[in-house]
Backbone as CSV, one residue per row, in Angstrom:
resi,resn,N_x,N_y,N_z,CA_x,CA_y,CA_z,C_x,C_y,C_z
1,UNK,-25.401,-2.858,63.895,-26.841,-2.911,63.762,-27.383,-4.040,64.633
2,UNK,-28.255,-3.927,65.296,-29.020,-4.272,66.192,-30.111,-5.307,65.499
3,UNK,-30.483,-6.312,65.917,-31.664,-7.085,65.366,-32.452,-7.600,66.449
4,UNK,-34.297,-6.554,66.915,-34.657,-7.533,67.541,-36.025,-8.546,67.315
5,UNK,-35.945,-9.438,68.711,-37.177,-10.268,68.508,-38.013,-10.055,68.876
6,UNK,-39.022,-10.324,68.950,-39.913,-10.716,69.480,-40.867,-11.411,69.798
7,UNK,-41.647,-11.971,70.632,-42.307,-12.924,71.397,-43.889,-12.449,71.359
8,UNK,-44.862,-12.710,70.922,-46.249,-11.570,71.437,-47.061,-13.212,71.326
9,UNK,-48.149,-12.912,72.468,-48.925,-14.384,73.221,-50.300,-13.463,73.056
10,UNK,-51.008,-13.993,72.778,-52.513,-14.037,72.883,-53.338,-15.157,73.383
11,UNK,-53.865,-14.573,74.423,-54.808,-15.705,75.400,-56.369,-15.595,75.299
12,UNK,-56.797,-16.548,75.304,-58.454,-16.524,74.853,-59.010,-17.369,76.425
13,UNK,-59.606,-17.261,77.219,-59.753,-17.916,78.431,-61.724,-18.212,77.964
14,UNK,-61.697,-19.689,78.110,-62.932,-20.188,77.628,-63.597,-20.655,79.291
15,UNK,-63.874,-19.794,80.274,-64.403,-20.460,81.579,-65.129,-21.752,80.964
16,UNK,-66.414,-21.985,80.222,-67.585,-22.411,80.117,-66.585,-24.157,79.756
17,UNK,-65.637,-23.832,79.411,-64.573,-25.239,79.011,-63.645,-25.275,80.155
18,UNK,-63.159,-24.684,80.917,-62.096,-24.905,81.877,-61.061,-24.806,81.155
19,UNK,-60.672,-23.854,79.920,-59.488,-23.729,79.161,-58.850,-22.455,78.793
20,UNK,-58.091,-22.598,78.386,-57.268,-21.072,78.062,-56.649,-21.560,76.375
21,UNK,-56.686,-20.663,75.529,-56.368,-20.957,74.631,-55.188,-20.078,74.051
22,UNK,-54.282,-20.597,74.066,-52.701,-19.688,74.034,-52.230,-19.784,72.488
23,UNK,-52.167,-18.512,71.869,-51.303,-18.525,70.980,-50.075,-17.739,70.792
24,UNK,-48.605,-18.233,70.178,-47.195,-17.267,70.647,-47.084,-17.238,69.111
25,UNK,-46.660,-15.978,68.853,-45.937,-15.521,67.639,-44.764,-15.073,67.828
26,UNK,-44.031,-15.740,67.083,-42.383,-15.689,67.760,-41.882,-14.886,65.822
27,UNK,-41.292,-13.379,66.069,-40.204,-12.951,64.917,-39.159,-12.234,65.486
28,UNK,-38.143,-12.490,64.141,-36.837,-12.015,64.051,-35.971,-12.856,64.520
29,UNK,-34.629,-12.911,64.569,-33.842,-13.989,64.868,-34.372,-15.062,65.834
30,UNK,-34.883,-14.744,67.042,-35.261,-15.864,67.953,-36.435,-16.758,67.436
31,UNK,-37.051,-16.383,66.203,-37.586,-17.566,65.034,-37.031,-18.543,64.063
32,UNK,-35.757,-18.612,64.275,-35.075,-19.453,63.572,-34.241,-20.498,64.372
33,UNK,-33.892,-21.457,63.601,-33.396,-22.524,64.297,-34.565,-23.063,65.105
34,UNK,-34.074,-23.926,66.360,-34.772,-24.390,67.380,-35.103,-23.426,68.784
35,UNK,-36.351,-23.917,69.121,-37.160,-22.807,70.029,-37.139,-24.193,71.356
36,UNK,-36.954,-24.259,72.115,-37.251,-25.342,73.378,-38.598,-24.254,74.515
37,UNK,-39.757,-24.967,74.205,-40.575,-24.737,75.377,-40.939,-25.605,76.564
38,UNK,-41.014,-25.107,77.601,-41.386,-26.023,78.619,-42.381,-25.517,79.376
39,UNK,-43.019,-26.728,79.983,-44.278,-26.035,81.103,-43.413,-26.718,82.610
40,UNK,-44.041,-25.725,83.512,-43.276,-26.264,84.561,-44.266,-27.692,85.206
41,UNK,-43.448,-28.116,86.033,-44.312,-29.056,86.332,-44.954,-28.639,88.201
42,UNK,-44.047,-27.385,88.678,-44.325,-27.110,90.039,-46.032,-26.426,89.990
43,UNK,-46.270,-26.855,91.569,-47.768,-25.881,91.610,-47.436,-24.654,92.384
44,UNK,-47.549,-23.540,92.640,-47.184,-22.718,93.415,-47.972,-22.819,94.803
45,UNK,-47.415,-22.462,95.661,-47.879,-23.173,97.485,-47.873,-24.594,97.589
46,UNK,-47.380,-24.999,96.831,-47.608,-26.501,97.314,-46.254,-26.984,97.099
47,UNK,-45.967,-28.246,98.098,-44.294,-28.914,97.878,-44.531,-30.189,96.896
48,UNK,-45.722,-30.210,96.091,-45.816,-31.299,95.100,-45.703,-30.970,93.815
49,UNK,-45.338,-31.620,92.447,-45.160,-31.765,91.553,-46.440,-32.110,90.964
50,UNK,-46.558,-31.401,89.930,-48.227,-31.458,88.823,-47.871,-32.193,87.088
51,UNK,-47.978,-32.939,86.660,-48.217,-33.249,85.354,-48.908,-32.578,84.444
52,UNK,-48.580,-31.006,84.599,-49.343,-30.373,83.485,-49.439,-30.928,82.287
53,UNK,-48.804,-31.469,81.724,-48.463,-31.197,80.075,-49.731,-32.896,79.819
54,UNK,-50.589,-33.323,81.313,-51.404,-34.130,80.232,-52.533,-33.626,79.925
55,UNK,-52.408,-32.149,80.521,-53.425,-31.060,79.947,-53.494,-30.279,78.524
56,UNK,-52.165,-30.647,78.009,-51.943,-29.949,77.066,-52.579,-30.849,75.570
57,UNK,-53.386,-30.250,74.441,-53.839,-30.789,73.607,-54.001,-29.935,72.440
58,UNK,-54.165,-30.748,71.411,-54.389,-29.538,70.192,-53.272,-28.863,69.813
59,UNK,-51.773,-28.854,70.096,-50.733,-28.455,69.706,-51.028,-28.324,67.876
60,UNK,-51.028,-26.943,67.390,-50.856,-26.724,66.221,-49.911,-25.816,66.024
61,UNK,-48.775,-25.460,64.817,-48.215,-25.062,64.352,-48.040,-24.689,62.948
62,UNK,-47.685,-23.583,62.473,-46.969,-23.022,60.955,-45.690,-23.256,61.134
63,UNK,-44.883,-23.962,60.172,-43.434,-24.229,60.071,-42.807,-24.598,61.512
64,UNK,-43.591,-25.959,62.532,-43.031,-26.422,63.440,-43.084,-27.643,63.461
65,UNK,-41.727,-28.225,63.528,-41.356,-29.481,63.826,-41.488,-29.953,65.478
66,UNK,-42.592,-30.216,65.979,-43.758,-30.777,67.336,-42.570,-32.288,67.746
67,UNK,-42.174,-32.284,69.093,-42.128,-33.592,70.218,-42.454,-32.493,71.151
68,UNK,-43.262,-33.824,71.627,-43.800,-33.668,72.749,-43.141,-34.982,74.059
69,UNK,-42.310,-33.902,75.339,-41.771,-35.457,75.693,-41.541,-34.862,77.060
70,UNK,-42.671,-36.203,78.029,-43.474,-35.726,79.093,-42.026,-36.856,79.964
71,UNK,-41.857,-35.955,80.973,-40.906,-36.982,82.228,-41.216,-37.406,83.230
């Protein structure tokens, strides 16, 4: 028997804020234990490196244990 997951993202794009508002619903086995997300830090066309993640704010969660750990 087979068990799967799944992943489903809903995006809300707020132009009038310059934001996107992302939510992931993660079930079935790949909801348990530890989940590791990352944002990349590349820009695409460009040979420089971006600090996304000091864009990132408002991190909320149901049953998540949150670090946040910028390099």
């Amino acid at each position: 028997m087979t068990t799967s997951s799944t992943v489903e993202y809903r995006v809300l794009v707020l132009p009038e804020r310059h934001e996107l508002q992302v939510e992931t619903a993660l079930s079935g086995p790949v909801a348990t234990g530890s989940v590791h997300i990352q944002i990349p830090t590349w820009v695409p066309g460009d040979y420089s490196f971006a600090p996304q993640a000091r864009d990132l704010f408002n991190v909320l969660g149901e049953r998540l244990a949150l670090t946040i750990v910028t390099a």
